[in-house]
N, CA, C and O of each residue as an XYZ file, in Angstrom:
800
protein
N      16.139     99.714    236.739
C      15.727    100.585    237.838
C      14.268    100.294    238.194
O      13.468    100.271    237.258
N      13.832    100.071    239.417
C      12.728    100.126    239.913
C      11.707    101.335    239.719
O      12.053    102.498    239.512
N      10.078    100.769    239.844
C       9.553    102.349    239.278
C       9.932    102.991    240.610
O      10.416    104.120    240.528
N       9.758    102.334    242.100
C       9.921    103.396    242.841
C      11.463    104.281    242.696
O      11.576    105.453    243.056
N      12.491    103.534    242.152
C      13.573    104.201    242.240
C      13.198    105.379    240.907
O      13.414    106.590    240.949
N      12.786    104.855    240.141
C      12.657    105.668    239.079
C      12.124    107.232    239.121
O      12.592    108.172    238.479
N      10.995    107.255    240.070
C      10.406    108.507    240.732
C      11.089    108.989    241.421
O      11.238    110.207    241.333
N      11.910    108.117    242.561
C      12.963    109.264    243.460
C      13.900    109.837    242.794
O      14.499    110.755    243.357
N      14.320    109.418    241.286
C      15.422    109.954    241.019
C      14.570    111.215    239.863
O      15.049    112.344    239.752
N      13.284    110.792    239.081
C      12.253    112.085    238.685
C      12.112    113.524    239.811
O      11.943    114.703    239.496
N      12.192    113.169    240.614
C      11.817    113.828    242.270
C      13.169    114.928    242.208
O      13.099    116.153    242.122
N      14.504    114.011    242.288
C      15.446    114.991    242.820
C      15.933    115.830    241.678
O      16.373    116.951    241.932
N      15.876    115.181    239.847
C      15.931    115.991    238.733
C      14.991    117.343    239.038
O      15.527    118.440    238.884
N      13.833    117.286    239.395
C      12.595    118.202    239.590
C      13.162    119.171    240.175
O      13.230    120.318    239.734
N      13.749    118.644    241.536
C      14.123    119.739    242.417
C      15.602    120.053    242.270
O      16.024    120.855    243.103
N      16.472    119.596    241.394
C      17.334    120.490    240.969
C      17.752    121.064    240.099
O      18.845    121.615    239.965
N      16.439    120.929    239.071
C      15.877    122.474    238.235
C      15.338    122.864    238.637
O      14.941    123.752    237.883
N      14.879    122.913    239.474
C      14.155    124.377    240.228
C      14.999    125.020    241.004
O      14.774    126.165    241.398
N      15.810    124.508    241.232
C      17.087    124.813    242.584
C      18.106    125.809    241.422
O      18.710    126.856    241.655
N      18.019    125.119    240.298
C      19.261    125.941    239.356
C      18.449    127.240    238.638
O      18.962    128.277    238.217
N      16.940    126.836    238.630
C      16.125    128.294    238.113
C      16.129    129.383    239.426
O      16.287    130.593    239.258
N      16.006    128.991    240.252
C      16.286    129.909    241.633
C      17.554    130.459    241.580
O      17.759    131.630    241.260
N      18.578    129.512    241.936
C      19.835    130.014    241.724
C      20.176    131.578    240.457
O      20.680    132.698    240.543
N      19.575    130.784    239.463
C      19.670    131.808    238.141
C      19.344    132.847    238.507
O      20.141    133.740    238.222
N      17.939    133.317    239.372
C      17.153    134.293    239.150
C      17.970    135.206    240.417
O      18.375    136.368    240.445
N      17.988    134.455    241.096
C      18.745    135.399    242.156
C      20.186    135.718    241.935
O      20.478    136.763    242.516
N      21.070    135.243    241.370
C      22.287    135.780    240.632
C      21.827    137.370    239.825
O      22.008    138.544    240.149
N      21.128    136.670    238.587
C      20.511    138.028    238.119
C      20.524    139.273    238.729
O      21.020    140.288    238.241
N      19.769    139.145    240.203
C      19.105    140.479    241.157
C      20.385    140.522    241.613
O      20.539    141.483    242.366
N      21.749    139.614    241.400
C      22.585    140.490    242.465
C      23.792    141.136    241.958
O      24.684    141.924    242.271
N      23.304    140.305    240.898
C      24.504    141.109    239.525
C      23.585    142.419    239.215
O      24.046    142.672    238.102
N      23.193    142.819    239.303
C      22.399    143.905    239.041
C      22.618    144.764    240.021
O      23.087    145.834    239.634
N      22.422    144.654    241.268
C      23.140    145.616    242.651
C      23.997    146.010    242.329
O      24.232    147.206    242.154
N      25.065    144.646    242.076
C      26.442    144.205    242.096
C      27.071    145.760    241.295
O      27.631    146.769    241.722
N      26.541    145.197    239.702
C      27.045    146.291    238.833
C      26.499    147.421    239.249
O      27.091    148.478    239.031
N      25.258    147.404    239.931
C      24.656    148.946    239.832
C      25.741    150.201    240.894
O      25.757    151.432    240.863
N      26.615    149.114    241.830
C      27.744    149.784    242.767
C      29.159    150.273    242.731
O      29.944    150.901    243.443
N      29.082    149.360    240.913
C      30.034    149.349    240.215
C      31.182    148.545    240.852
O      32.330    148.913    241.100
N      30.612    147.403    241.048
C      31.489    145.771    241.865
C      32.300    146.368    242.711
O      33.460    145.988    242.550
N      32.136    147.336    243.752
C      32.586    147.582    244.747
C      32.005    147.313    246.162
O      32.569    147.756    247.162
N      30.740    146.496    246.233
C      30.022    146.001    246.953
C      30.156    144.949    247.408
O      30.309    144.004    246.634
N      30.149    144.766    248.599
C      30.528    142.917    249.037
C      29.392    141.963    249.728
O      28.288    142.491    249.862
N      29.490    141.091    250.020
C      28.281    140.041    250.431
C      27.417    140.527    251.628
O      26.295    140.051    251.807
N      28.030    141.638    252.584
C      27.335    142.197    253.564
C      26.691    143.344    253.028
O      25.735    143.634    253.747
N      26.798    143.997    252.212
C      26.470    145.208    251.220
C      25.451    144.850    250.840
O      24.436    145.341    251.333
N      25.351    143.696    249.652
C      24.343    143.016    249.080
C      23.513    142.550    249.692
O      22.354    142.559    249.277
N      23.941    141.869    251.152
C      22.428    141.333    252.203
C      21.551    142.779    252.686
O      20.385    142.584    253.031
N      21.918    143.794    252.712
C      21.421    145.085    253.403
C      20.744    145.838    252.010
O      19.780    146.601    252.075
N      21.276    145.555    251.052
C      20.171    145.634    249.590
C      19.491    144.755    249.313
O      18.456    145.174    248.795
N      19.519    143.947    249.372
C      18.453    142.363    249.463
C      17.555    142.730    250.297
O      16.358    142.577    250.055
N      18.058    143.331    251.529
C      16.462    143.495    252.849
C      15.749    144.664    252.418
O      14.519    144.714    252.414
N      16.402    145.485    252.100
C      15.130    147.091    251.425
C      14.759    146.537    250.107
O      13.572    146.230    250.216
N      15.095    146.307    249.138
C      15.034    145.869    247.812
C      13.990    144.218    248.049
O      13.334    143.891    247.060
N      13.927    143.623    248.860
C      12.677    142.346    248.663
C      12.146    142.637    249.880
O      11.066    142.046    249.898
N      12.284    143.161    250.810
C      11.664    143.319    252.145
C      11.471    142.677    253.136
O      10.552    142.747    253.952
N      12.475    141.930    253.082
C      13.035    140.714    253.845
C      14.757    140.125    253.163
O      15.420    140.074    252.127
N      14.781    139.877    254.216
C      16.557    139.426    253.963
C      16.702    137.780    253.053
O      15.991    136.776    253.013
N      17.999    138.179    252.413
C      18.270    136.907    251.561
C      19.363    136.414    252.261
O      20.322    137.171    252.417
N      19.406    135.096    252.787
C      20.086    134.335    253.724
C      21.783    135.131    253.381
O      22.203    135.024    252.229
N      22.566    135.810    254.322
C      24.301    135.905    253.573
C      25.069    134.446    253.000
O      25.881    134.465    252.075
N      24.696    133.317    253.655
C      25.468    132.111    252.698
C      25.038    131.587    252.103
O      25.482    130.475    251.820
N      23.874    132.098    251.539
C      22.963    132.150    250.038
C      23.861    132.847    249.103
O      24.697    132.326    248.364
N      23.581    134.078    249.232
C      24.509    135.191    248.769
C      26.194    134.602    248.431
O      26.375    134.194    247.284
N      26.849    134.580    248.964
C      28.163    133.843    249.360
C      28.133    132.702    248.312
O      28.771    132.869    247.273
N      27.335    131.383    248.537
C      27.229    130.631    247.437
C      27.002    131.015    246.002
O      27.669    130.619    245.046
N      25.940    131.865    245.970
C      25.252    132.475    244.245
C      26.802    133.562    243.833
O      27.135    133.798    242.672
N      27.650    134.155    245.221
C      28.717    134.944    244.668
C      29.636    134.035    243.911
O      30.138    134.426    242.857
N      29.911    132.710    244.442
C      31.327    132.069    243.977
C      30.750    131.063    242.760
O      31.517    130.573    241.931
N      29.094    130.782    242.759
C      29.098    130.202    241.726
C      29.044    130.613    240.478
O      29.416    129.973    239.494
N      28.472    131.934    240.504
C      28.565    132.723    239.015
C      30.045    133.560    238.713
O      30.448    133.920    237.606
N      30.686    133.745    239.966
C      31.555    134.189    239.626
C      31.717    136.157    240.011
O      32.407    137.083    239.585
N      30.701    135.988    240.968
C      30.446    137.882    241.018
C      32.097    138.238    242.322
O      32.402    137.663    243.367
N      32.484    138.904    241.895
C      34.342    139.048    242.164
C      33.775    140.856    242.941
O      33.262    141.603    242.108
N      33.861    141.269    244.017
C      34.200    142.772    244.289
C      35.119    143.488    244.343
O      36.057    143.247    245.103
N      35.089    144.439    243.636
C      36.509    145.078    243.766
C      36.504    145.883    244.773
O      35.720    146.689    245.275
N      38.216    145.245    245.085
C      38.897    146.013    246.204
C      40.364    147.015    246.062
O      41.426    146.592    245.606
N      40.131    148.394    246.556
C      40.998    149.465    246.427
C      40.597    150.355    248.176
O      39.594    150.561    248.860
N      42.171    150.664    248.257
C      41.855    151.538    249.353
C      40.970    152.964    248.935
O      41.144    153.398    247.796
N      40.270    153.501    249.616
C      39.720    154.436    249.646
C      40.147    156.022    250.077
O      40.428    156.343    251.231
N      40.140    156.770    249.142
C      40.918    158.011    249.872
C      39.930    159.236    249.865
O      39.568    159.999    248.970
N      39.601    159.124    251.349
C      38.219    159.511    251.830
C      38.130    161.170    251.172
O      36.975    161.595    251.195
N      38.883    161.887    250.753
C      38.874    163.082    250.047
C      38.842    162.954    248.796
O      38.053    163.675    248.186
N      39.281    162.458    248.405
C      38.546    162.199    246.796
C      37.060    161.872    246.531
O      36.337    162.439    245.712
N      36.751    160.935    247.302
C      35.502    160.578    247.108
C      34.500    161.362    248.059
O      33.312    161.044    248.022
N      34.893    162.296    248.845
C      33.943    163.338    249.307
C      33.841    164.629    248.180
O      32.906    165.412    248.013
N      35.136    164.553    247.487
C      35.195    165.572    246.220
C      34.225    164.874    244.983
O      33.565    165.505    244.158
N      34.290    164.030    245.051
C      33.500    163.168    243.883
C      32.359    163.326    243.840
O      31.753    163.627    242.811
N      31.753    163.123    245.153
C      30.322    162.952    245.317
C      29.643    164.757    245.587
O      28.502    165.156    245.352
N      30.734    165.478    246.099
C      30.129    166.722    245.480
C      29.944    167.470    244.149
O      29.280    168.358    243.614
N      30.833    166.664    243.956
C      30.483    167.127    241.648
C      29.953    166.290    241.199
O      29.791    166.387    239.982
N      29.416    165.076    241.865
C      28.268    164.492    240.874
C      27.148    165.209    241.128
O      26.340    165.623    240.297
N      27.117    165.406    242.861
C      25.585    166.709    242.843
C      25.178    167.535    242.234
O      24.035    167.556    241.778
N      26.053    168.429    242.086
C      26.270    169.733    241.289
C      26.182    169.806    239.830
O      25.814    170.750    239.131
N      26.626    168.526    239.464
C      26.935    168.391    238.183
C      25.484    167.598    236.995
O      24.960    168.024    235.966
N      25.276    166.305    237.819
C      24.092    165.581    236.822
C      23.111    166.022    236.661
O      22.639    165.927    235.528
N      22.371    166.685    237.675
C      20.970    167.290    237.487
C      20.988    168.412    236.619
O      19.957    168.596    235.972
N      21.987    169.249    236.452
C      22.316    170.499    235.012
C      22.404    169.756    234.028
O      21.863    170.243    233.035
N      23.016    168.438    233.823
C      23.838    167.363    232.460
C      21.831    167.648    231.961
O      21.155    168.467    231.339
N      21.600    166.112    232.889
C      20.142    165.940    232.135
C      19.280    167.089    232.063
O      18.453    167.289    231.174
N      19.528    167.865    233.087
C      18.411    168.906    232.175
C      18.488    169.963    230.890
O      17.621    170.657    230.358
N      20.508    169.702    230.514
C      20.580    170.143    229.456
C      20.217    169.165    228.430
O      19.709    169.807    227.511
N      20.234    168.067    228.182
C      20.383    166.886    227.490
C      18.624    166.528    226.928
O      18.311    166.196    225.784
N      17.786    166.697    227.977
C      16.748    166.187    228.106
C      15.453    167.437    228.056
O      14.317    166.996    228.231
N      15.550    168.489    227.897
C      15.208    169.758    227.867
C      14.467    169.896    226.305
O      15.002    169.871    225.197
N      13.093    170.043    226.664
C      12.187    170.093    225.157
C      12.692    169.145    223.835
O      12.859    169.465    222.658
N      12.840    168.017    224.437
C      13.418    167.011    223.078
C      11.960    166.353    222.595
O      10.991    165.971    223.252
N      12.214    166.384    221.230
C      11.152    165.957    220.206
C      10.457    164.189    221.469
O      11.000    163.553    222.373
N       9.062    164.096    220.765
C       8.746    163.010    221.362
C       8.855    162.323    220.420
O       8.522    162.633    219.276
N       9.500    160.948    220.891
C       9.776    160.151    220.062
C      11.232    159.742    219.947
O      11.597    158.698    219.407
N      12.208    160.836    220.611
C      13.032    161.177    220.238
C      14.773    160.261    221.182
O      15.853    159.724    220.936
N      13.686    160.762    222.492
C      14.628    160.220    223.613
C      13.623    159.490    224.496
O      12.510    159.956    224.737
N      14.100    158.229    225.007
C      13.576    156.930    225.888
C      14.472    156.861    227.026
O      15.640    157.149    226.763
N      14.194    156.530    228.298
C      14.761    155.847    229.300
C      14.128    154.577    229.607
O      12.966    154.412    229.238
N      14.677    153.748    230.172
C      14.113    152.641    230.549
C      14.867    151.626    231.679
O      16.022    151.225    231.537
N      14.113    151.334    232.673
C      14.563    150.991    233.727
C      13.824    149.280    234.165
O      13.104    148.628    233.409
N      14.217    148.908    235.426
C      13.407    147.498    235.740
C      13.109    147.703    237.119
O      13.957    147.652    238.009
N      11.533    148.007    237.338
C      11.244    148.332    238.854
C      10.955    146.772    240.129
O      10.640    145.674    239.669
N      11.047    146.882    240.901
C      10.729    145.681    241.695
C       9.369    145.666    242.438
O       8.913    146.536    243.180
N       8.840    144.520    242.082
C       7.603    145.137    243.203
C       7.240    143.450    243.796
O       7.142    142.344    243.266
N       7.123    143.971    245.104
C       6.595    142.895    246.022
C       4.886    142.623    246.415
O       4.000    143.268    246.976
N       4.995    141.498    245.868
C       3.528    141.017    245.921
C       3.446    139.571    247.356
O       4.185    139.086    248.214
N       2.281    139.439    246.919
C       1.634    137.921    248.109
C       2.945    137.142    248.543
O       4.112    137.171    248.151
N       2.421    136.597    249.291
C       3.042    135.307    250.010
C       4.743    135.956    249.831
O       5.577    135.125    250.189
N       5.118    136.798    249.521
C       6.804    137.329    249.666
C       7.489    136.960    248.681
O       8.655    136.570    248.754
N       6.579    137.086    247.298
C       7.191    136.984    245.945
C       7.430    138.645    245.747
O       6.899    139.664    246.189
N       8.789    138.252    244.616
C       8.484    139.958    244.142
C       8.734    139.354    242.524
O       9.295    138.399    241.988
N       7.967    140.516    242.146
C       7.515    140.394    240.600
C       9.032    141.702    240.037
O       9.931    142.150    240.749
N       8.811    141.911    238.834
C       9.691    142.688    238.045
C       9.105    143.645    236.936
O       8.486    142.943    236.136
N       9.066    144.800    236.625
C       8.221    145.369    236.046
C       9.488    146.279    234.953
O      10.446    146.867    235.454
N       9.333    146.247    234.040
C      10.562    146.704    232.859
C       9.233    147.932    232.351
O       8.014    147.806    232.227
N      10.099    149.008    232.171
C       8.858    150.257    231.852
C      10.175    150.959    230.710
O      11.388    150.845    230.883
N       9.403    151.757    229.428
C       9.780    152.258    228.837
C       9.321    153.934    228.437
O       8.345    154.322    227.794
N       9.986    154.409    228.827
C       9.462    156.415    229.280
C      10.094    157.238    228.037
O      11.279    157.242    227.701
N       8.991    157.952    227.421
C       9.278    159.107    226.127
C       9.748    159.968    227.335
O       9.167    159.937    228.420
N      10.676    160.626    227.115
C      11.278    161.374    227.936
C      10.231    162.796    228.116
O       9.956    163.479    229.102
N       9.750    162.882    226.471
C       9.507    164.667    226.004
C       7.634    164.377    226.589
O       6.836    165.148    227.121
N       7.561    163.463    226.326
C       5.499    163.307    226.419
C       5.453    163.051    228.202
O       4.541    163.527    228.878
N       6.488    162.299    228.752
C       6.467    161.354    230.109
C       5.856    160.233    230.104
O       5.688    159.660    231.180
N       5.231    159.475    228.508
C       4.398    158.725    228.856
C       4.645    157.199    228.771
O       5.280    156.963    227.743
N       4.413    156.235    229.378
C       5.150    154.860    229.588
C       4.819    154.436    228.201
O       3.657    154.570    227.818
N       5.621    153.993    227.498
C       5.047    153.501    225.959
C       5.459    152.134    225.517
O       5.325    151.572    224.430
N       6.059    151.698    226.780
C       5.900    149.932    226.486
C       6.010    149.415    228.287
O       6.671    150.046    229.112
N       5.457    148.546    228.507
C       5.958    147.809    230.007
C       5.919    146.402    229.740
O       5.345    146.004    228.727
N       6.453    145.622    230.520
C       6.396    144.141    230.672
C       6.753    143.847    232.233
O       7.640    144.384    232.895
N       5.742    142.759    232.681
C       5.442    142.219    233.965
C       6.599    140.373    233.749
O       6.525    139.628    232.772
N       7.135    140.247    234.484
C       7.427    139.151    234.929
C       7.868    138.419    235.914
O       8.277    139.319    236.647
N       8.047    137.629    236.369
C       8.153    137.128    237.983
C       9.775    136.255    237.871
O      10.109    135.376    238.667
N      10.515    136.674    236.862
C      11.879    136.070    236.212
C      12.503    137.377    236.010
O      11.822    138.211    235.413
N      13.762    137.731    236.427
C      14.809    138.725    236.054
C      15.674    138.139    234.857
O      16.870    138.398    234.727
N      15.118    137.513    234.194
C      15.864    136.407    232.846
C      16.056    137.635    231.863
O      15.271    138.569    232.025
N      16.688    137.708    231.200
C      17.007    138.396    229.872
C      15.433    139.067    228.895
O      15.276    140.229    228.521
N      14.313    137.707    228.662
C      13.116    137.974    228.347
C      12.483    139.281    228.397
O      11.969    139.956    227.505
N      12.730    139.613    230.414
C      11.614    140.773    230.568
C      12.398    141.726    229.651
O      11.637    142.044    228.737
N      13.538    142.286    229.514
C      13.786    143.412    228.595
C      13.590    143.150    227.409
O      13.098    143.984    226.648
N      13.797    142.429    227.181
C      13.532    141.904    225.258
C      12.178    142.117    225.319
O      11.757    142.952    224.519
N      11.288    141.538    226.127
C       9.883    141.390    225.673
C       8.991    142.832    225.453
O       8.113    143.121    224.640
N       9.753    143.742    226.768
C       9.694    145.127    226.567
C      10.048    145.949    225.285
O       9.429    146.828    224.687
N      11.329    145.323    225.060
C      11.943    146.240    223.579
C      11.065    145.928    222.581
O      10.703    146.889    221.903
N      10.507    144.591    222.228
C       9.873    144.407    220.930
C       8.367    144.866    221.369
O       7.695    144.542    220.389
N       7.394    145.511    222.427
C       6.117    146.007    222.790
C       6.453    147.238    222.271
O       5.681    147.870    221.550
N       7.868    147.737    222.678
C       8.227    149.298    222.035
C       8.205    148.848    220.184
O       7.549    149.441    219.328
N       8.622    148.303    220.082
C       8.739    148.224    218.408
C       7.314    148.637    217.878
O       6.849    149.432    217.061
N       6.765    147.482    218.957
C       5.310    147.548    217.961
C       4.594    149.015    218.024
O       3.973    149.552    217.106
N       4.818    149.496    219.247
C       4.278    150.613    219.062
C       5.119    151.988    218.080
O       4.481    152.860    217.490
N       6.250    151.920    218.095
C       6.592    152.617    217.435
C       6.200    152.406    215.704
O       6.329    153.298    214.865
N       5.731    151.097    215.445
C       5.522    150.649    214.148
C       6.344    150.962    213.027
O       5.720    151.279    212.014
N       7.497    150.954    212.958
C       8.945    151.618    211.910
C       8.881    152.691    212.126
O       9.773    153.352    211.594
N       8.116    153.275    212.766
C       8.568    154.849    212.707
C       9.320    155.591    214.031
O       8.800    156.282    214.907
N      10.433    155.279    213.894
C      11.564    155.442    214.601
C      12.260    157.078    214.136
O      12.776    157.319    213.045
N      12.087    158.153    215.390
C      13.505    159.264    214.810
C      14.277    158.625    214.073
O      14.309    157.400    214.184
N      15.006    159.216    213.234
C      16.295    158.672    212.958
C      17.796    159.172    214.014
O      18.993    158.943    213.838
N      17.039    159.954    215.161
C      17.859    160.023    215.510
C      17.377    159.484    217.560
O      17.605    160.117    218.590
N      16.881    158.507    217.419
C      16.498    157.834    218.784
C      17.277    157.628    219.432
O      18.270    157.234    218.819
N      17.443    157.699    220.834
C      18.310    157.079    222.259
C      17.744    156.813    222.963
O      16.792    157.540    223.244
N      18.012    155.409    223.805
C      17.161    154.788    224.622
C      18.124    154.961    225.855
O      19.168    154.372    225.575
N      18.196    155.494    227.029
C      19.294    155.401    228.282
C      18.518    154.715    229.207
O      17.331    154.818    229.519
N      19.775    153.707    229.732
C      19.184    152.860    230.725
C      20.398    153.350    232.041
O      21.023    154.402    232.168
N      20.386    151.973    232.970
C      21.575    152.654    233.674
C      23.100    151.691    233.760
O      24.030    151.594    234.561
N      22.582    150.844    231.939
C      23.852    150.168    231.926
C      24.324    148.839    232.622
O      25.373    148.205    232.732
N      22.981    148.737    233.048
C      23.068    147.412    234.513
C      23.581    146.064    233.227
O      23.633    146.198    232.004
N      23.809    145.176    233.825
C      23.510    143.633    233.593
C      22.913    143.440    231.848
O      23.618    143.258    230.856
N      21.038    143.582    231.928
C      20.183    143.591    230.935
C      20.728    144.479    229.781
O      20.995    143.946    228.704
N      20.896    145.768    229.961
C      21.085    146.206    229.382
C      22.250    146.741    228.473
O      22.263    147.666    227.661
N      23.160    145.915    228.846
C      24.753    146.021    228.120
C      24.712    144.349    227.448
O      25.703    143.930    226.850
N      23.519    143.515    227.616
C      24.051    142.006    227.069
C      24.006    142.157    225.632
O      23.298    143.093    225.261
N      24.658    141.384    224.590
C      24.499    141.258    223.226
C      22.924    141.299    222.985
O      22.747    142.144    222.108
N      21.912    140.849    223.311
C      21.137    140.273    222.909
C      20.003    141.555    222.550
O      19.320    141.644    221.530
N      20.044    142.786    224.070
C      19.393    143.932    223.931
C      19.785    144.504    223.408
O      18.918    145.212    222.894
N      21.280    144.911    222.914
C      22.173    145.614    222.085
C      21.571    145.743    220.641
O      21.286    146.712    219.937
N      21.491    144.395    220.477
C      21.040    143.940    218.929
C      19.991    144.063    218.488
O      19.651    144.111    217.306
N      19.309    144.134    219.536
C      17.674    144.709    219.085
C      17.316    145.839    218.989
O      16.336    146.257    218.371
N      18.217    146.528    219.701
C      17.845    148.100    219.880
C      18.758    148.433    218.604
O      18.350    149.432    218.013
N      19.697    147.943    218.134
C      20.044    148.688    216.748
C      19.111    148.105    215.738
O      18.610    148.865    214.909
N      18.834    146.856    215.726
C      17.849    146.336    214.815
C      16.548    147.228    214.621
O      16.031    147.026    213.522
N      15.858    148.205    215.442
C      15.262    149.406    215.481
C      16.017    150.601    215.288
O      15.543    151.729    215.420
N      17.542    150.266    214.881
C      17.597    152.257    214.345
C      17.717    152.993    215.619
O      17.631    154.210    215.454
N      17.867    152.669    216.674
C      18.239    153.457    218.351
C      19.715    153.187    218.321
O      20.470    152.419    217.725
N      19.832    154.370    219.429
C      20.942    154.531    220.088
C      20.785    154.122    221.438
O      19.987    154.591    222.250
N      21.856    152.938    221.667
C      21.634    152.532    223.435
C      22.708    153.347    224.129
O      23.811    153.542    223.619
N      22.368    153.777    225.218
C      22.877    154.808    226.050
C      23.119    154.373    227.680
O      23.558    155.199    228.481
């Protein structure tokens, strides 16, 4: 191989790891919608959460491609518009009494939530911000910044919580997330029992 051939073919390796780290990262953000709708969401759904959620639109046969290459499937059922007007009036009625029975003067230390916020910075990047909340104090007691929705930012979060907790864990801890993607993989699972928590 020639050196010049040698560089064009350095050139297009370059750019299709970066093309497959893109790919990755944006799968991530849409499996995350995806589940957060409970895969009842479809590629026009997801472009109209893509535009409030990055603040600008993610191409639909972007979307469309990142759907069929990872494999994100929506489920489809007819809808029976009285049920789900009954539904959505007993979740009203109903969750805000749950957690405030659940969550009501609990020891600090005791109960955690933890979520992954989005935030849009320069040039029309958005960064990712993983925050960890004592339910009973309110006070953030671990965060992690990253510009990757990779598995990392929660891990890197869970073990900042370790350190601060320093073994001294309730024995009777729960961490509630909202079950997305991150937080149901083996990997956070295992760490959060490896600390003696309950994932929720």
């Amino acid at each position: 191989m020639s050196r010049s051939g040698y560089y064009a073919w350095l050139a297009r390796t370059d750019s299709d790891s970066l093309r497959e780290e893109r790919d990755y990262a944006d799968y991530l953000l849409l499996k995350r919608v995806h589940d957060r709708h409970d895969k009842k969401i479809g590629y026009r759904g997801l472009y109209m959460e893509m535009l409030d959620l990055m603040g600008g639109p993610m191409n639909h046969k972007r979307i469309l491609r990142i759907m069929r290459k990872f494999g994100i499937v929506t489920k489809i059922r007819r809808q029976n518009p009285y049920r789900k007007i009954a539904k959505a009036t007993y979740e009203h009625k109903t969750v805000p009494n749950h957690l405030n029975r659940r969550f009501k003067q609990v020891e600090p230390g005791k109960v955690f939530v933890t979520d992954i916020t989005y935030l849009r910075i320069g040039s029309g990047q958005t960064a990712y911000l993983s925050c960890v909340k004592d339910v009973a104090t309110r006070e953030i007691v671990a965060h992690h910044v990253s510009m990757s929705l990779r598995m990392e930012l929660v891990l890197h979060t869970t073990n900042k919580l370790a350190e601060r907790l320093q073994g001294n864990t309730h024995p009777e801890a729960m961490i509630h997330s909202d079950q997305g993607f991150h937080y149901t993989h083996p990997a956070y699972q295992a760490r959060i029992r490896e600390m003696g928590m309950i994932s929720l």
